[in-house]
N, C-alpha and C positions, 0 to 999 in steps of 0.2 A: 652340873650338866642336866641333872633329874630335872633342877627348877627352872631351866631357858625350856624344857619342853614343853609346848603348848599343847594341850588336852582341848581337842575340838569335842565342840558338842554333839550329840547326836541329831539327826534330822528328828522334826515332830511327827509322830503318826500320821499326823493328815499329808502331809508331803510324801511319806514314805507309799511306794507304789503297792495298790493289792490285787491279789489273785480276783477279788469278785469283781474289780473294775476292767480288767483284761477280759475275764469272759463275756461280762458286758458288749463291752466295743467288742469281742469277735462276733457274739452272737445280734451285736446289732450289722457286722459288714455280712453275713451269713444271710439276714433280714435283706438287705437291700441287691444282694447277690439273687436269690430266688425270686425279689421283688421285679427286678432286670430281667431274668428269664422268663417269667410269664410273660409281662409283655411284650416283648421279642417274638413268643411263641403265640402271641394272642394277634397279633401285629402281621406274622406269617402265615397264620388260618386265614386270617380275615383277605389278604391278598391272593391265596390260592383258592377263597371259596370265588373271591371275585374276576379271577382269572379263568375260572371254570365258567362261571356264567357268561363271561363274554365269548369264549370258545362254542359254548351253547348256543346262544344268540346267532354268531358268524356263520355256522353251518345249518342253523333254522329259520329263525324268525326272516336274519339280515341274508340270509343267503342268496348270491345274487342269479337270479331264474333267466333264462334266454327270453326276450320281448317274444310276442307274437302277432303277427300279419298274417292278417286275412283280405282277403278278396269279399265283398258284401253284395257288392252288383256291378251290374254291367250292361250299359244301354247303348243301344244305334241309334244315331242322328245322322241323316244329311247323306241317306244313302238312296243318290239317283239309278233308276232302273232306265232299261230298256229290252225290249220285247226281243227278242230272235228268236223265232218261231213257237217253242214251245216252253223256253226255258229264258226265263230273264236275267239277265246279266246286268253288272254294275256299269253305271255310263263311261265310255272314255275319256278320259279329260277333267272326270270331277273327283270331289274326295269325300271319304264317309269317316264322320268321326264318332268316337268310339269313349265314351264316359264309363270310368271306372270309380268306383266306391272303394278306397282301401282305408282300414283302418290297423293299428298299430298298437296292443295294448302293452304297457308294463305291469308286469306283475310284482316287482319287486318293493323297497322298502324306499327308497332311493329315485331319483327323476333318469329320464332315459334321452338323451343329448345326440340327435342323428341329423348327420350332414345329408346333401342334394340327395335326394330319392330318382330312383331310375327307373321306366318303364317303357319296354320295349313291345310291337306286336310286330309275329311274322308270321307268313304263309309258307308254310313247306321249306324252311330255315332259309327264308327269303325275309330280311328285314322291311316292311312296309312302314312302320310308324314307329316312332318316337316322341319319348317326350320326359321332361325331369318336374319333381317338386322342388317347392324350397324347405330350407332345414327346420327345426322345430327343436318341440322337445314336449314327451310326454312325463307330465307329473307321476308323479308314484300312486303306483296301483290304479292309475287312471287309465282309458284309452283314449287315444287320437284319432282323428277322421278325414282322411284327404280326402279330396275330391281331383280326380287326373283326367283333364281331358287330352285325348290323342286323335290325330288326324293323319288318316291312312290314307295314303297313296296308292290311288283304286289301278292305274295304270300298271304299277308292276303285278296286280294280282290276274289282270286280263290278259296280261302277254307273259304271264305261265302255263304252260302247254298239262298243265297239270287241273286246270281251272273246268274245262267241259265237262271232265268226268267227275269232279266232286260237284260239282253243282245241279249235272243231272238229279239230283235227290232233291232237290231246294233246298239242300242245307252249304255252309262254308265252314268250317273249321280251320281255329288261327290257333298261335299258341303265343302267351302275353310270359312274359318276364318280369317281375321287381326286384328292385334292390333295395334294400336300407341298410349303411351299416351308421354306429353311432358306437356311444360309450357311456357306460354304466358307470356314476360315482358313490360309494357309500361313504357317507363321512370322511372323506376327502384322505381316508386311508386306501380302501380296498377303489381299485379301480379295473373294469374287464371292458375290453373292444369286443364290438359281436356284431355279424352281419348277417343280416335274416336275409334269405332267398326265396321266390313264390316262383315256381313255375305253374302256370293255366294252360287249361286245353278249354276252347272259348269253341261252340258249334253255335253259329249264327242261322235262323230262319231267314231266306234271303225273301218270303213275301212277305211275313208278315213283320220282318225287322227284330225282333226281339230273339234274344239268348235263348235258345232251346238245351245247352245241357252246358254245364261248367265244371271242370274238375282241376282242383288245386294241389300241388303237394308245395310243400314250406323245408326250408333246409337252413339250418343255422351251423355260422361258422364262428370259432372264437378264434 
């Protein structure tokens, strides 16, 4: 029975597992394990410094500012007089038109995209004149320049019983309305509607035709 048992051999050293080759392989999985975390953690900097910057950007640089309109002038055309005695009065029947100079700036980073523009004049919240632009668009950081002419309807201003006594001074005082509203695009993320409002107080010299005092206030709506 001794001699049917077969005496295996032993493995040869090189086959045989060692202690320095296990520490090896951990301290190479150790190597690639910290190798993994830096860049993860280099990977994660780099996306919150650049998350910062663009937050910086969005409430500075990009941040989107209300357009502003302004009123630049304001001229009479085409206003027929007639004498009654001491005080001349607009003709009946005709019409006096009234050229306005608006411009529009963007301040922003981004182009500024505004539909029909409106402008109204009235006497003593008596509409006389009307009249619309067409739409545009002002480029960034640039300003735009209408040009509005309105043709006032002199007949509703003579048959206001309110007309002898502001004219005795030879002055007429109207009050002008614009509208613009439009839409602000930043990089086809951030998007804001805004409508700028201009109310005018317009004192017209009725001899010599020209604006004698103009006062604007501007009102923005988001």
């Amino acid at each position: 029975m001794v001699e049917r048992e077969q005496v295996r051999p032993l493995a040869p050293a090189s086959e045989r597992p060692s202690s320095d080759d296990d520490e090896t392989a951990l301290n190479k999985r150790r190597f690639h394990k910290r190798r993994c975390i830096k860049c993860c953690g280099f990977v994660s900097i780099l996306l919150l410094i650049l998350a910062i910057i663009i937050i910086i950007l969005i409430f500075t640089v990009f941040k989107i500012k209300d357009p502003i309109i302004r009123m630049n002038g304001v001229t009479v055309d085409k206003l027929d007089l007639v004498n009654t005695g001491t005080i001349p009065m607009p003709k009946p029947g005709s019409n006096m038109t009234i050229k306005a100079d608006v411009s529009v700036r963007n301040p922003n980073y981004a182009s500024f995209r505004y539909s029909n523009t409106s402008t109204t004049i009235s006497y003593r919240d008596t509409v006389v004149g009307e009249a619309r632009g067409p739409p545009g668009k002002s480029k960034a950081r640039r300003t735009m320049r209408m040009n509005i002419t309105i043709d006032i309807i002199t007949d509703k201003i003579v048959s206001h019983p309110s007309l002898l006594a502001d004219i005795s001074t030879g002055l007429l005082t109207m009050n002008s309305f614009t509208s613009v509203g439009g839409k602000v695009n930043l990089l086809r993320m951030i998007k804001k509607h805004v409508v700028v409002k201009m109310n005018c107080s317009i004192t017209v010299n009725i001899t010599s035709q020209r604006i004698q005092d103009q006062r604007c206030k501007k009102k923005v709506k988001l």
